[in-house]
C-alpha positions in Angstrom: -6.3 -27.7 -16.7 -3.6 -25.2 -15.0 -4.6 -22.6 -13.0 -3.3 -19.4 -14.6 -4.1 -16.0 -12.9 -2.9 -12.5 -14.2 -2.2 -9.3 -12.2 -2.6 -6.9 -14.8 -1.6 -2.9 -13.4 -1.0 0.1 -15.3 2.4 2.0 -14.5 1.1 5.5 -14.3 1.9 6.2 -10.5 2.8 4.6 -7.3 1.1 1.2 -6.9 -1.7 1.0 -4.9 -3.2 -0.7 -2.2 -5.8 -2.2 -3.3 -3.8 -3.3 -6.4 -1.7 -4.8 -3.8 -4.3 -6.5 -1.9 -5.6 -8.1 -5.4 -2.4 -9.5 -6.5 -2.2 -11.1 -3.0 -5.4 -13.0 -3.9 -4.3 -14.0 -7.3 -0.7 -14.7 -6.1 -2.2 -17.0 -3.2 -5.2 -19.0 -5.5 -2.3 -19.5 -8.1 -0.1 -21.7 -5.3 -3.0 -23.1 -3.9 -3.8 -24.4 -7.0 -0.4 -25.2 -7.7 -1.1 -22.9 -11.0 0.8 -20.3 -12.6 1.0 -16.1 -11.4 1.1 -13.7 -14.4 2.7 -10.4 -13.9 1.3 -7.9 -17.1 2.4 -4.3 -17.3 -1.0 -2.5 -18.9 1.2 0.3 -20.2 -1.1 1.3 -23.7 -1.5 5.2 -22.3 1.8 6.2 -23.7 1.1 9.6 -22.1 0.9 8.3 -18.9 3.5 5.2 -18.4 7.0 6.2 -17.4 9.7 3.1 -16.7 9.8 4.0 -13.3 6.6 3.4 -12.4 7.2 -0.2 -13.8 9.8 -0.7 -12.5 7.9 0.6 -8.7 5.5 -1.8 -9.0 8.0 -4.9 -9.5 9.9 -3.7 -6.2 6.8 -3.3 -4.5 5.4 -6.6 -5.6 8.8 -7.7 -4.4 8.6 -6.5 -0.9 5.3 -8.2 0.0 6.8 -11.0 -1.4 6.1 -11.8 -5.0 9.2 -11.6 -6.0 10.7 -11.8 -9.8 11.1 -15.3 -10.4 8.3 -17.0 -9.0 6.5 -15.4 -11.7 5.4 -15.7 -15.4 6.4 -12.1 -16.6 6.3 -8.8 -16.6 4.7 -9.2 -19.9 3.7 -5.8 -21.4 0.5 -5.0 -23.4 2.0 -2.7 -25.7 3.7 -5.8 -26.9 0.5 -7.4 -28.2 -0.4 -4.4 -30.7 -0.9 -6.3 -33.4 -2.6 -8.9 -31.6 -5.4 -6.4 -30.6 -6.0 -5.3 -34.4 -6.2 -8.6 -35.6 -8.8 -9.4 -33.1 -10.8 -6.3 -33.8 -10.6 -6.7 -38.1 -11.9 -10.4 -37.2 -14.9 -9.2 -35.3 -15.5 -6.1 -38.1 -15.0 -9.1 -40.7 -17.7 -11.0 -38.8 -20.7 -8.6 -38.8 -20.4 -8.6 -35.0 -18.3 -4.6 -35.1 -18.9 -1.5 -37.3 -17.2 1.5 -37.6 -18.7 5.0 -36.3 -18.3 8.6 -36.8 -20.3 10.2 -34.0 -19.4 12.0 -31.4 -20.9 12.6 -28.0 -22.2 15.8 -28.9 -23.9 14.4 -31.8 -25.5 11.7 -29.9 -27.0 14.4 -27.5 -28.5 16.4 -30.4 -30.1 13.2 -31.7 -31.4 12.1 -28.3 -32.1 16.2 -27.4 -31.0 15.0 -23.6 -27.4 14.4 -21.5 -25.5 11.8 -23.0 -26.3 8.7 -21.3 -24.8 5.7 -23.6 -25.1 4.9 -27.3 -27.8 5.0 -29.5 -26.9 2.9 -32.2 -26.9 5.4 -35.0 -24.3 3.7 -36.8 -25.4 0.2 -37.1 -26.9 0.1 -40.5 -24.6 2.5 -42.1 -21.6 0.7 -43.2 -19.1 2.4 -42.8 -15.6 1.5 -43.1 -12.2 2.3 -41.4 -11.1 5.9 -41.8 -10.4 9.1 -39.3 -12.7 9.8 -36.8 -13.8 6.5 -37.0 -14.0 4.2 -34.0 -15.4 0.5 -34.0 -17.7 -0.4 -31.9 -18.7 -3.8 -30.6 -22.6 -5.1 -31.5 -24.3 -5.9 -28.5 -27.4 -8.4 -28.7 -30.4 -6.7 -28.7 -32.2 -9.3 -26.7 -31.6 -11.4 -24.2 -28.9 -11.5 -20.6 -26.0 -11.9 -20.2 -24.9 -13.7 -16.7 -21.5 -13.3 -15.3 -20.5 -16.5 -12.9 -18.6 -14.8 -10.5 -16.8 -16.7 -7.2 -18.1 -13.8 -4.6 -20.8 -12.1 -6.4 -22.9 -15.0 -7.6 -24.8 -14.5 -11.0 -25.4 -11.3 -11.4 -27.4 -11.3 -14.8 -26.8 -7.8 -17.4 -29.6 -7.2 -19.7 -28.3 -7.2 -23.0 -30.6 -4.5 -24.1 -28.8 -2.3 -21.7 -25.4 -2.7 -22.6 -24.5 0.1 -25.3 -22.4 -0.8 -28.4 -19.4 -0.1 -26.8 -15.9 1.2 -28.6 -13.3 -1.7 -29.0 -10.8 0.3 -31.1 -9.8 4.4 -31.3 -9.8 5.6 -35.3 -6.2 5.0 -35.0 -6.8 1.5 -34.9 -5.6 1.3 -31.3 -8.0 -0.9 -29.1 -9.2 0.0 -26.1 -9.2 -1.5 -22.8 -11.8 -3.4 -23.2 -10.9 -5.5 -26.2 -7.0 -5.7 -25.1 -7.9 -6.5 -21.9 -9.7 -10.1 -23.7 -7.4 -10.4 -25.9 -4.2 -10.7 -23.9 -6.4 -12.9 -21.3 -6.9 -15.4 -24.5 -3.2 -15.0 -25.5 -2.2 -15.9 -21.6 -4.4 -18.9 -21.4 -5.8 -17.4 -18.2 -8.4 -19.1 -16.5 -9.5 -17.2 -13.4 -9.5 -13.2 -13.9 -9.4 -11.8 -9.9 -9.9 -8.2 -9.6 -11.4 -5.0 -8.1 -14.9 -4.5 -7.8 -14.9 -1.8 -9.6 -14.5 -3.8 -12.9 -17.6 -5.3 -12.5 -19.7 -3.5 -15.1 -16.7 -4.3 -17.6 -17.5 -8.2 -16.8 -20.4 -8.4 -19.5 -19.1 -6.9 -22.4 -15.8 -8.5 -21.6 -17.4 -11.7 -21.3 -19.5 -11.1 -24.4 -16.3 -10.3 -26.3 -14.8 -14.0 -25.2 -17.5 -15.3 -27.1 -17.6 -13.6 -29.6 -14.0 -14.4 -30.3 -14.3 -18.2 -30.0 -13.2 -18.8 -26.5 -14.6 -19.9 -23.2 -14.6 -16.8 -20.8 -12.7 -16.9 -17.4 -13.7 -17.7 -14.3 -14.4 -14.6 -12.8 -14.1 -13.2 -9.3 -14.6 -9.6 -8.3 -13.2 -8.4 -5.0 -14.5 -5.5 -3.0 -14.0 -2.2 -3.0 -11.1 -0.8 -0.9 -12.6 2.5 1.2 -12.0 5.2 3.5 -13.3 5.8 7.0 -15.9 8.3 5.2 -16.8 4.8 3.0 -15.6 6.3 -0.3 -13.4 4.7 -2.6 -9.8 5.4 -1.5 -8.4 7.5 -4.3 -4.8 8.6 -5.0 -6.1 12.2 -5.3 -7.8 12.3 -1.7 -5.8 9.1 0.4 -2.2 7.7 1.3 -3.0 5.0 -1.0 0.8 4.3 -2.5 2.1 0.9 -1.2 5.6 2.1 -1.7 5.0 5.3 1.0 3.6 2.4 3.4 7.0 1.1 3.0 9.4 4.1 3.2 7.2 5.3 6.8 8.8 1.4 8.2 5.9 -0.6 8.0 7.1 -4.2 7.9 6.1 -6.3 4.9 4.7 -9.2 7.3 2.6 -6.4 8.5 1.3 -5.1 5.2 0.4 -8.4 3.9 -1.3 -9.8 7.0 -3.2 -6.2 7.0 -4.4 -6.3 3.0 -5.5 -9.9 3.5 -8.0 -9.2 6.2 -9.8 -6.9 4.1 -13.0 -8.5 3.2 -11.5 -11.7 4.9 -10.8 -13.2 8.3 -9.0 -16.3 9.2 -10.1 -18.8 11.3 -11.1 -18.6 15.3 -10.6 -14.9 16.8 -7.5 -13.6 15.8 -6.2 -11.1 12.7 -2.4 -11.2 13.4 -1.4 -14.8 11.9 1.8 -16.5 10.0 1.6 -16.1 6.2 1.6 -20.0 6.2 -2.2 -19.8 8.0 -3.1 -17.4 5.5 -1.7 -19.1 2.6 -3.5 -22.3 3.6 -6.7 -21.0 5.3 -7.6 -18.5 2.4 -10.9 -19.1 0.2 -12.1 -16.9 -2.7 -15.3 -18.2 -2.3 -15.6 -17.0 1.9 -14.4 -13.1 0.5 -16.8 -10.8 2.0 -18.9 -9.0 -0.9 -18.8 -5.6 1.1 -16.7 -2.7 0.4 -13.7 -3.5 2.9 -12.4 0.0 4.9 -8.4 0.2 4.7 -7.9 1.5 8.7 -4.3 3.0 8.7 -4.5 3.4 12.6 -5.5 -0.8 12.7 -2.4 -0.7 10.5 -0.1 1.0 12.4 -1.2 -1.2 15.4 -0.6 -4.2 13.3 2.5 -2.8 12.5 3.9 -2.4 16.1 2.5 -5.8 16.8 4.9 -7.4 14.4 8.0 -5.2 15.3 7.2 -6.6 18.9 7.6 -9.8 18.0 11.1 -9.4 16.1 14.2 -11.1 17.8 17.0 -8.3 18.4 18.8 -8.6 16.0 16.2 -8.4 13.3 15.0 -5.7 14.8 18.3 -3.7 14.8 18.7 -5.1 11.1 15.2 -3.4 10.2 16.4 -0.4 11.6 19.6 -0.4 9.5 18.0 1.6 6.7 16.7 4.9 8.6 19.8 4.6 10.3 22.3 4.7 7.7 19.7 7.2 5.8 20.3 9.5 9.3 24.3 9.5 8.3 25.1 10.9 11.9 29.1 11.1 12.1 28.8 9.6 15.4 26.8 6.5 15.4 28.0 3.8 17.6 26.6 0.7 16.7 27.0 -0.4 20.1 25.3 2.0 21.6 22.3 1.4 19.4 22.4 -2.4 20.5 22.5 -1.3 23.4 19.0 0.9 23.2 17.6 -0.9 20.9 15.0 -3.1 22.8 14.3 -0.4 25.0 12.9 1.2 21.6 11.5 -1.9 20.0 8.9 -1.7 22.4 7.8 2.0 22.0 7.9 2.3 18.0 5.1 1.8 15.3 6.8 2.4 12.6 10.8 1.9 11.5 10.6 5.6 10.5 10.4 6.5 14.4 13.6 5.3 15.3 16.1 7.8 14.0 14.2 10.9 16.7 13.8 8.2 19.4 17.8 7.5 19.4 19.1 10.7 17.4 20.4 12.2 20.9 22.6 9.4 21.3 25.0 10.5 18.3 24.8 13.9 17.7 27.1 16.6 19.7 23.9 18.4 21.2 20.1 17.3 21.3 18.1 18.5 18.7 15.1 20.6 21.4 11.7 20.4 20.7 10.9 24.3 21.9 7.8 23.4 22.8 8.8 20.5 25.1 11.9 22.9 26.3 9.2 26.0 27.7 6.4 22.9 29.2 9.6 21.3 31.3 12.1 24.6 32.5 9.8 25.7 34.8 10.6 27.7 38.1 13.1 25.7 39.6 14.3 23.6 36.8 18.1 25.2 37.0 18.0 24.5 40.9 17.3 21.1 40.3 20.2 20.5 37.2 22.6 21.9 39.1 22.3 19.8 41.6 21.9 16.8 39.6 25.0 17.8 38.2 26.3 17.5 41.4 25.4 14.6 42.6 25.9 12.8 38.9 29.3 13.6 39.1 30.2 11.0 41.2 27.4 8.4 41.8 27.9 5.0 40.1 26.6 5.0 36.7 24.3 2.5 36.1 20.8 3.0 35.5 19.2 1.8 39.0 21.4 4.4 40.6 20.6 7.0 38.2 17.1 6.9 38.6 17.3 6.4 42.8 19.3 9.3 42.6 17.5 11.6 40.9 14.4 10.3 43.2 16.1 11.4 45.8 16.7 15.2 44.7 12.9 15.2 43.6 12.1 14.6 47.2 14.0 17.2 48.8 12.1 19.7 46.6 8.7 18.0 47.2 8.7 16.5 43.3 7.4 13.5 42.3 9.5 11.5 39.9 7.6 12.0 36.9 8.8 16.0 37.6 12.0 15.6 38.6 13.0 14.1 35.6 10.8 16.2 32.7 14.0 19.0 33.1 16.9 16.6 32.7 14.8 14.5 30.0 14.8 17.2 27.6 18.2 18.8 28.7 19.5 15.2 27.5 17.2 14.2 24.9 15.9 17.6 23.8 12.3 15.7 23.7 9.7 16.0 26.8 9.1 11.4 25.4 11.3 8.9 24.2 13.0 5.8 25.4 13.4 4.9 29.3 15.6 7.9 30.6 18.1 6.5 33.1 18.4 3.5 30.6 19.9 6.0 27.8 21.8 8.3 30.3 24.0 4.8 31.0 24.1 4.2 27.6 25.1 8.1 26.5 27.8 8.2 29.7 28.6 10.4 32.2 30.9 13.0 30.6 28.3 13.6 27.9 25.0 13.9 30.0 26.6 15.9 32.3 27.6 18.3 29.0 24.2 18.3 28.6 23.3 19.5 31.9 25.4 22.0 32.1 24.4 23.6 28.9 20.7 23.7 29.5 21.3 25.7 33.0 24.0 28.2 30.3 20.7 28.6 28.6 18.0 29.1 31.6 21.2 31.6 32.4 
């Protein structure tokens, strides 16, 4: 038998995390197995779906590397309409559906308390299709149903607890539920690997398998993705979106290492690993049952980790896309090159580059006010001026630079550190950023003496 797995999203906003993190599970058990990854586009809530979210959630599959291609799909479940009806007239045909009228309102005034499932008014009644009417699924009245699940064991559902739930709207459209099965079936997939949170679907799902002459699934729930207050992360409350992840200059290798060790660890004591450990080291069955908490500053650490390790050049090619997005009329591409290990070591995230380098191609630093009043104290213009003075004609490499600037600290009973906080931002216009006398060799002599001159104009 072939291993088939399905990644099944809905495209009504940007693509979650924890979406991402299951389809990395399902994307890695499918090559284990040497099986087959299904991509299908859950996009029944007409109201909802817009083709750009689709077509979101391909690009960001793409970028943590499931790429179109090495894929069975996008498949749509729109598509499979009829499909769904059929299935739901075969189980009406078979006794095991009826139709009802009742509302929720309706049930309460029956029950004369909250509304807290079904209570089966409709069983006996026999009603057929018609408006207002939804069909609902016959539950046993006896008996359990167990769910064999990879990380949660056997959980067993008592069948007398599970209400006659709706397969199909009045409009004949079927619900989740039932389309869910039914495109499964139509798929030939054998191992459904998903959230937690689908859990409590598992036994009606499973009950509607049967019911519908097939084997259920292997199933396998994952845990719950949370927040560092252990709630669910929600789109409404938490940076969630995979896509934002990606536009802030995380690096994919990052991501993916990142989602993977929630709820699992590789081997010995290390998180940070090749893809190639992961892919071969990885076990459904070793996935921790625990909710798993998503740690964006673990993340961002992760993610400076792995822009550490980049060679040079791919680190300048990472870059390319904040830099071109900055559009300064005078980047030098040497000049960056040039900088550009000096900043690999600082940065968490792509995103950072364009203020960490900015002063090195626009006409005049943009200041950070706040940095300008902490540095041009009493004494600052003294000390410009005569750095002015004496850069005017030292040698201008960075060890002199820095020796002589030393030097001018001394004679005014500075330290270092304060000597250079005034020139920094008279350079830079930032009180941080990449190793000073490094970048004033890199901007040149005519322009940081500019600079200089323009931030004693200002002191006046």
């Amino acid at each position: 038998m072939t291993v088939r797995v399905r990644f099944a999203p809905s495209p009504t906003g940007m693509f979650h995390v924890g979406g991402a993190r299951s389809a990395l599970h399902n994307w890695i058990y499918a090559k284990q197995q040497g099986g087959v990854f299904v991509l299908r586009v859950e996009d029944t809530d007409a109201s909802r779906n817009r083709p750009e979210w689709t077509e979101g959630i391909i690009s960001a599959l793409a970028w943590i590397g499931i790429a179109p291609g090495t894929y069975e799909g996008p498949y749509f479940q729109s598509h499979n309409a009829q499909a769904h009806r059929d299935a739901a007239e075969k189980l009406f045909a078979a006794g095991l559906a009826y139709y009802c009228d009742c509302t929720r309102e309706d049930v309460q005034a029956r029950t004369g308390n909250q509304y807290s499932g079904y209570d089966g008014h409709c069983r006996e009644r026999g009603l057929t299709a018609g408006p207002g009417r939804a069909l609902r699924f016959r539950t046993p009245d006896t008996g359990t149903t167990v769910v064999r699940d990879i990380i949660r064991g056997e959980p067993p559902f008592d069948n007398d607890k599970l209400e006659d739930f709706v397969i199909a709207r009045a409009d004949g459209s079927a619900v989740f539920l039932l389309a869910n099965v039914v495109d499964d079936q139509l798929m030939g997939i054998t191992h459904v690997i998903r959230a937690e949170e689908h859990l409590p679907n598992t036994p009606k799902q499973q009950l509607l398998w049967e019911a519908l002459g097939h084997t259920p699934p292997v199933w396998c729930h994952v845990p719950v993705v949370v927040n560092e207050k252990r709630q669910k992360l929600s789109k409404r409350r938490d940076k969630v979106a995979l896509e934002q992840f990606r536009d802030e200059g995380y690096l994919a290798d990052a991501m993916r290492n990142y989602l993977m060790l929630l709820g699992w660890a590789p081997s010995g004591d290390r998180e940070i690993v090749p893809w190639s450990v992961i892919e071969e080291e990885f076990r459904l069955e070793d996935v921790n049952a625990s909710p798993a908490f998503f740690d964006e500053k673990k993340l961002r650490a992760f993610n400076g980790e792995y822009i550490r390790a980049l060679s040079t050049e791919d680190f300048v090619a990472a870059c390319e896309p904040w830099l071109t997005k900055a559009a300064w009329p005078g980047f030098d591409a040497k000049a960056f090159a040039a900088v550009a290990p000096l900043a690999q070591t600082r940065i968490t995230l792509l995103a950072e580059i364009v203020s960490y380098v900015d002063f090195l191609f626009l006409d005049a630093p943009d200041v950070d006010e706040a940095a300008w009043a902490k540095a041009m104290k009493e004494g600052a213009a003294d000390l410009l001026n005569a750095t002015i003075a004496a850069y005017t004609t030292v040698a201008w490499d960075a060890e002199t630079l820095k020796s002589t600037l030393e030097g001018l600290g001394t004679e005014r009973g500075l330290k270092l550190g304060k000597a250079q906080a005034p020139v920094r931002v008279a350079v830079t216009g930032r009180s941080v950023g990449l190793p000073l006398f490094e970048s004033l060799e890199v901007l040149g002599r005519e322009r940081t003496l500019e600079r200089l001159r323009a931030a004693v104009s200002r002191l006046g």
